[in-house]
C-alpha positions in Angstrom: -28.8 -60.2 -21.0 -28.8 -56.8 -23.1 -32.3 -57.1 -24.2 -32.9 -56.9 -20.4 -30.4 -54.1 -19.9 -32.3 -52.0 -23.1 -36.1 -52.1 -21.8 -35.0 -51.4 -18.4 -33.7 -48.0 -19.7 -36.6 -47.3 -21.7 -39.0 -48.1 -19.0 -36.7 -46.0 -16.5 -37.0 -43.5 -19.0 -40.3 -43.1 -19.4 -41.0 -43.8 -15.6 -39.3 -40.4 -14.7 -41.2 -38.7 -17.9 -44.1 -40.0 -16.2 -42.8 -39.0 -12.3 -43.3 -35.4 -13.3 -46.8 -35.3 -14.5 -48.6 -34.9 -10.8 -47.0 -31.2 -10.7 -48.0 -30.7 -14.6 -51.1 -32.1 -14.2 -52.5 -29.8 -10.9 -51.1 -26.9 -13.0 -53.4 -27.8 -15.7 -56.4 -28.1 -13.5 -55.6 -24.6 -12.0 -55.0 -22.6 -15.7 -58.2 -24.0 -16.8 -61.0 -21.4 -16.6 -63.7 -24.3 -17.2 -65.9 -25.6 -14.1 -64.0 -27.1 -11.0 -66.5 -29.9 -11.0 -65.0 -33.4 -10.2 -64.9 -35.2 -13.9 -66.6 -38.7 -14.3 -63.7 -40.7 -14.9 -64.3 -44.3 -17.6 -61.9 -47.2 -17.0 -60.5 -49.1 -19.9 -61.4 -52.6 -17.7 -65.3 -51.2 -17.4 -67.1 -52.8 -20.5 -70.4 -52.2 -18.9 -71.2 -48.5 -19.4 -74.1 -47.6 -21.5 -74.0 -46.5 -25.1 -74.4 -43.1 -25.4 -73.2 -41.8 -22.0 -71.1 -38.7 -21.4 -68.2 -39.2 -19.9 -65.2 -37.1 -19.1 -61.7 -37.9 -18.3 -58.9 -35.5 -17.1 -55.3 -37.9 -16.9 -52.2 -38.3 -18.5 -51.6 -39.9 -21.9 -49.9 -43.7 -21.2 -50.1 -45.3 -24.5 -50.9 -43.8 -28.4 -52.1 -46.1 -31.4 -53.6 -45.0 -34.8 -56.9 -44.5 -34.0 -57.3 -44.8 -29.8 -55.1 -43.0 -26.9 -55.1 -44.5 -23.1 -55.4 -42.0 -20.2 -54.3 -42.5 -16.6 -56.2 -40.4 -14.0 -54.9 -39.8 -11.0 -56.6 -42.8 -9.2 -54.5 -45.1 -11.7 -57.6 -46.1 -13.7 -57.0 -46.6 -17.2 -59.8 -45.2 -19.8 -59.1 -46.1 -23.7 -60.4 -43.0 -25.7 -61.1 -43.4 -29.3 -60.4 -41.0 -31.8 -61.8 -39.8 -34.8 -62.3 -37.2 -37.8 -64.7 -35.3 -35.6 -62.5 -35.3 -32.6 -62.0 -31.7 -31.5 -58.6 -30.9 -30.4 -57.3 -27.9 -29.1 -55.3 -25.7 -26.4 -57.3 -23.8 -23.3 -57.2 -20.0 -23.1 -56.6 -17.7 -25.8 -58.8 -15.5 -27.3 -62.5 -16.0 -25.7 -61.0 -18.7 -24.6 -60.8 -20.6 -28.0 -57.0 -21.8 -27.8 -55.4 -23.1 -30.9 -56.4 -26.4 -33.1 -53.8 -29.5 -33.2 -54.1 -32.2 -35.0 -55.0 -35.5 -33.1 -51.0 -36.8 -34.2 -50.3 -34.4 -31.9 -51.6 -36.2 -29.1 -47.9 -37.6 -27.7 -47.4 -39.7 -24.4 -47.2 -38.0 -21.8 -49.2 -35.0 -22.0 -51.8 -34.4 -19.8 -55.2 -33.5 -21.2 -59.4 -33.7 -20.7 -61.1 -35.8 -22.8 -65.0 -35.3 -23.2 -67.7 -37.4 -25.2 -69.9 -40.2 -25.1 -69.5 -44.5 -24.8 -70.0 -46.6 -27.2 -71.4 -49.9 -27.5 -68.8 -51.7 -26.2 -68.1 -49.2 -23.0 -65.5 -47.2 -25.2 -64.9 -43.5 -24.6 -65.4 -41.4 -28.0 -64.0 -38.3 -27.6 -65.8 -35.2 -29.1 -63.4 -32.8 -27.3 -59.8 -32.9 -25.9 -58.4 -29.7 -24.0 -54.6 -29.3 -22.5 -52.4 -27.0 -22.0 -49.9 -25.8 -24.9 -46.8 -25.6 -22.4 -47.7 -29.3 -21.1 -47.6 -30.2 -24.7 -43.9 -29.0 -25.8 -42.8 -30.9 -22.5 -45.2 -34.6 -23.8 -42.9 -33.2 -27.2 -39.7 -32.9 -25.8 -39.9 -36.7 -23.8 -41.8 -38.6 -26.7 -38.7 -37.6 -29.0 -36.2 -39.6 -26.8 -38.6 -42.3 -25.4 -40.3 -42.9 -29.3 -37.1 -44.3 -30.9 -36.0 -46.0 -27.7 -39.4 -48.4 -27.6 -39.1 -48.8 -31.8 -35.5 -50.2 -31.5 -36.4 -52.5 -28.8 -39.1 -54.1 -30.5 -36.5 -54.4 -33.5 -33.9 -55.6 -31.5 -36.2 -58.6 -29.2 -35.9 -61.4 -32.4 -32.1 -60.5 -33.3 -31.3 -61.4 -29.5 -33.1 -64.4 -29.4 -31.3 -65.7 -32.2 -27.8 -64.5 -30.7 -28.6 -66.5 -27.1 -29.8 -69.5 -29.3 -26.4 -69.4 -31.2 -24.0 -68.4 -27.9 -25.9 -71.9 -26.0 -25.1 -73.6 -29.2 -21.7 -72.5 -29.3 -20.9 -72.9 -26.0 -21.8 -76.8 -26.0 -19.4 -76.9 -29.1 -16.8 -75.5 -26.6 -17.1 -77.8 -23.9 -17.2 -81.0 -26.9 -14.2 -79.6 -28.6 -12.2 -78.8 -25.1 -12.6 -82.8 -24.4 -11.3 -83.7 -27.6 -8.1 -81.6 -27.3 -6.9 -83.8 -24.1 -6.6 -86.6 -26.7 -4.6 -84.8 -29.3 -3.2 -81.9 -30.0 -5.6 -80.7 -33.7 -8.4 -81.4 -31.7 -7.2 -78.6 -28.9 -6.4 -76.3 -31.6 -9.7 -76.8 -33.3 -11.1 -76.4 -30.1 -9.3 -73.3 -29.2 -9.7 -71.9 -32.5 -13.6 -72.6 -32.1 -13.4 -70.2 -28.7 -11.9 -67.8 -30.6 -14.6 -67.4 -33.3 -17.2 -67.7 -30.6 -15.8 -64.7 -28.6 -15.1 -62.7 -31.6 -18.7 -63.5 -32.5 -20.4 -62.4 -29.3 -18.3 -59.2 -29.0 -19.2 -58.8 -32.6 -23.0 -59.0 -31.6 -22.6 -56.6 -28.5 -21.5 -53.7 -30.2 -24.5 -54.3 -33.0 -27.0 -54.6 -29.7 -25.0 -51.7 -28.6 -25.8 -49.5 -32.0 -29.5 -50.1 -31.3 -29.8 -46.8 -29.7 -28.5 -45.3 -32.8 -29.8 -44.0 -36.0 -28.1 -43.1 -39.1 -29.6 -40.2 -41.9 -29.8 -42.7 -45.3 -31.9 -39.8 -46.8 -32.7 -35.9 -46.5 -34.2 -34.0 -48.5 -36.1 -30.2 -48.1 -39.6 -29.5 -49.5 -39.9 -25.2 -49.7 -42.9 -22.8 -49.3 -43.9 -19.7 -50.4 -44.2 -16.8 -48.0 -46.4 -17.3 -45.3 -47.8 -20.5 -46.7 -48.0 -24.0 -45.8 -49.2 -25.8 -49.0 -47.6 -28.4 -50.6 -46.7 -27.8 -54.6 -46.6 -31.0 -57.1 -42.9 -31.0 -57.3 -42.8 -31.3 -53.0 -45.1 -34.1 -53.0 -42.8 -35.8 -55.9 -40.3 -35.6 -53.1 -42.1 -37.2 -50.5 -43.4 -40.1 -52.7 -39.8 -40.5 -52.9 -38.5 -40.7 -49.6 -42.0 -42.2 -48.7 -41.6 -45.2 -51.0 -38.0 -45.8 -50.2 -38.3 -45.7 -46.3 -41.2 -48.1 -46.5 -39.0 -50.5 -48.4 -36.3 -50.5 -45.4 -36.0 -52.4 -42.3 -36.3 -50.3 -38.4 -36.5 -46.6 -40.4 -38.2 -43.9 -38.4 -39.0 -40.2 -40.0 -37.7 -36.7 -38.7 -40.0 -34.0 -39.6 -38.9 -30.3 -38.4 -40.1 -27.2 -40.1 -38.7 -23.6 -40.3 -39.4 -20.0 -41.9 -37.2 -17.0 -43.1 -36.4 -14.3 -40.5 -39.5 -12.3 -41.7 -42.5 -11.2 -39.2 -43.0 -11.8 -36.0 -40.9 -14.7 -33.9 -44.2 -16.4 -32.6 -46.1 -16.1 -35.9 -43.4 -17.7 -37.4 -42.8 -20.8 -35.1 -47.0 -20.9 -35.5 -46.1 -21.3 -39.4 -43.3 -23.8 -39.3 -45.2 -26.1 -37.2 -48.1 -25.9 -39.9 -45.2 -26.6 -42.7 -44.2 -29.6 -40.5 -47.8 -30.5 -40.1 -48.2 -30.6 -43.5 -45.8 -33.0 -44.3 -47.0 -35.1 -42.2 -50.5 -35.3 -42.8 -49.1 -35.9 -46.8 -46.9 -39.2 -45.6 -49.5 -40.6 -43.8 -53.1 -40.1 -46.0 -51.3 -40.9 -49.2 -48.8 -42.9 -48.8 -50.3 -44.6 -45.3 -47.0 -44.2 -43.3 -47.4 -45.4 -40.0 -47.9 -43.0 -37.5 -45.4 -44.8 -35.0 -42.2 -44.6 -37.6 -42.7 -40.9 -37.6 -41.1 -38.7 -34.9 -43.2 -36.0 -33.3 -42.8 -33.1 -35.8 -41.5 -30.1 -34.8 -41.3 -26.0 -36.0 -38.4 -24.7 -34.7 -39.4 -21.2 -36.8 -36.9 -18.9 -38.3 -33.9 -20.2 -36.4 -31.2 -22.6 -37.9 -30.7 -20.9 -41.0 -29.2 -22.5 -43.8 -28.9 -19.4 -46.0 -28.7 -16.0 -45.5 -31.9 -14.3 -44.3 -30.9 -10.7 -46.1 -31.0 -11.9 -49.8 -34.1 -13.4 -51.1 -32.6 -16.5 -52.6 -31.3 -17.3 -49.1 -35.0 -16.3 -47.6 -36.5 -18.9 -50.1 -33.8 -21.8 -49.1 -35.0 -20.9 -45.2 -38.9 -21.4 -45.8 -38.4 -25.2 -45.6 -39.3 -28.6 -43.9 -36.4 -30.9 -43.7 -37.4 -34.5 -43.8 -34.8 -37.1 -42.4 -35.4 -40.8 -43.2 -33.2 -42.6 -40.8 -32.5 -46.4 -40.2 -30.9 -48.2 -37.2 -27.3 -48.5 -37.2 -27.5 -51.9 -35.5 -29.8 -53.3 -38.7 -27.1 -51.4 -41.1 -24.1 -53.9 -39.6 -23.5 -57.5 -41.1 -24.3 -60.3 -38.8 -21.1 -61.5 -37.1 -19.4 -64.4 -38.5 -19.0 -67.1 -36.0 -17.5 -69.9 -38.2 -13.8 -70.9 -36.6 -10.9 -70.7 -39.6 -9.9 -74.0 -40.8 -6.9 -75.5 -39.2 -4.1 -76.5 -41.8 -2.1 -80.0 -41.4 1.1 -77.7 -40.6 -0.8 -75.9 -37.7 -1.0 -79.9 -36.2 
């Protein structure tokens, strides 16, 4: 069946995001200018560790929820890792060796990372600290973006094929019935064919919406601006995201693009540094006050000064540049009618 068809591409897809990790994962190790000691490594099925132990994990991120992460290490063992408001989250190297500060929605599937801190009571890791590489986290980026919508529009799409097998069995024994009846007279065959008709036109109907599952379609879009070189939301661009916020939560399968971006002034890096905090931002403003799940938002993204919409040279067009673009989008499949599957009413001409 489709549904089938559907979650063997996403798990194909994230199965080859995952095949690449090993490579990813020894040049981690080797970058890292912390002690080459052999970790202690926690699994999630070990419920017997003490409270209080430190424990430290180095694996690859298999599964993200609100508030915990799991981590595969290389053995295969699975450690949950629970995270909180003192979680410390940051990239190795740098200056002194102090990297640069994420915050913990930036932890993404995929990326491979080194979790320290102590159990709790129930044998849980808490992380105090969690280290990875800033390279190894554009790539976790880059696959999370496809796999993310993939997994939300399967979930959507697993009660909407029930109920299309349900009415195909229950239209198929109406085909059978109604072919029996036409060897006895001649309406009953053109009922019966008739039926056939509105059965296959119904099915084919329901393919292509399976089919526009692995679509999304912008319903909204709107662009909150900055000031030069800052990152702070003003009253009128949080009006805008209780706006979109509101609305998206209202509708059915809608996920959330967040990608920010500067004006052509200062430095390249500096400026992709500063869009990403714009994007940031946003985000942290959609999910603490208006509790947007963390799961309908797409991994945000500062692309810097590049893509333009205005012209870079004037300063009305700098000012239209310094933006983050918020997309709320919604599953074409969800957007299309349900397929009518009722056969057209033979006439006593027809007979």
């Amino acid at each position: 069946m489709d549904c089938r068809r559907i979650k063997g591409h996403y798990s194909f897809a994230f199965a080859l995001a995952l095949a690449f990790t090993p490579a990813a994962f020894a040049q981690t190790t080797n970058t890292d200018n912390s002690s080459t000691s052999q970790p202690t490594t926690a699994s999630a099925s070990t419920t017997t560790n003490q409270s209080g132990k430190k424990m430290k994990v180095l694996g690859t991120v298999t599964k993200r929820d609100a508030d915990t992460i799991t981590v595969r290490d290389t053995s295969g063992a699975d450690t949950i890792v629970a995270l909180n408001d003192k979680t410390s989250v940051k990239t190795k190297g740098g200056f002194l060796h102090g990297g640069k500060n994420y915050a913990v929605t930036n932890i993404v599937r995929g990326l491979i990372l080194e979790v320290e801190g102590r159990t709790d009571s129930s044998g849980q890791l808490v992380a105090d600290k969690i280290r990875f590489n800033d390279s190894d986290l554009r790539v976790a980026q880059t696959v999370e973006s496809r796999v993310n919508p993939v997994e939300s529009r399967v979930g959507n799409a697993e009660n909407k094929i029930s109920q299309v097998e349900e009415n195909a069995q229950r239209l198929s024994g109406q085909i059978d019935e109604l072919a029996a009846v036409s060897n006895a007279a001649r309406g009953g065959a053109v009922a019966a064919q008739q039926t056939a008709e509105a059965a296959v036109n119904g099915v084919n109907l329901t393919n292509d919406r399976i089919s526009a599952l692995d679509e999304f379609e912008p319903q909204q879009i709107i662009a909150v601006n900055f000031k030069t070189g800052s990152a702070v939301l003003t009253p009128d661009d949080k009006a805008k995201l209780d706006d979109i916020a509101t609305k998206a939560q209202s509708a059915k399968g809608f996920m959330i693009e967040v990608t920010g971006y500067t004006d052509s002034t200062g430095n390249v890096n500096q400026n992709r540094v500063l869009s990403q905090r714009r994007a940031d931002a946003v985000v942290r403003y959609l999910v603490e006050d208006h509790q947007v799940p963390l799961r309908r938002i797409i991994t945000p993204f500062g692309y810097g000064e590049s893509n333009a919409v205005a012209d870079n040279h004037s300063r009305e067009g700098r000012a239209q540049n310094r933006r983050v673009e918020v997309k709320m989008l919604v599953n074409k499949g969800l957007l299309q009618t349900a397929p009518d599957m009722t056969p057209k009413t033979v006439s006593s001409n027809q007979q």
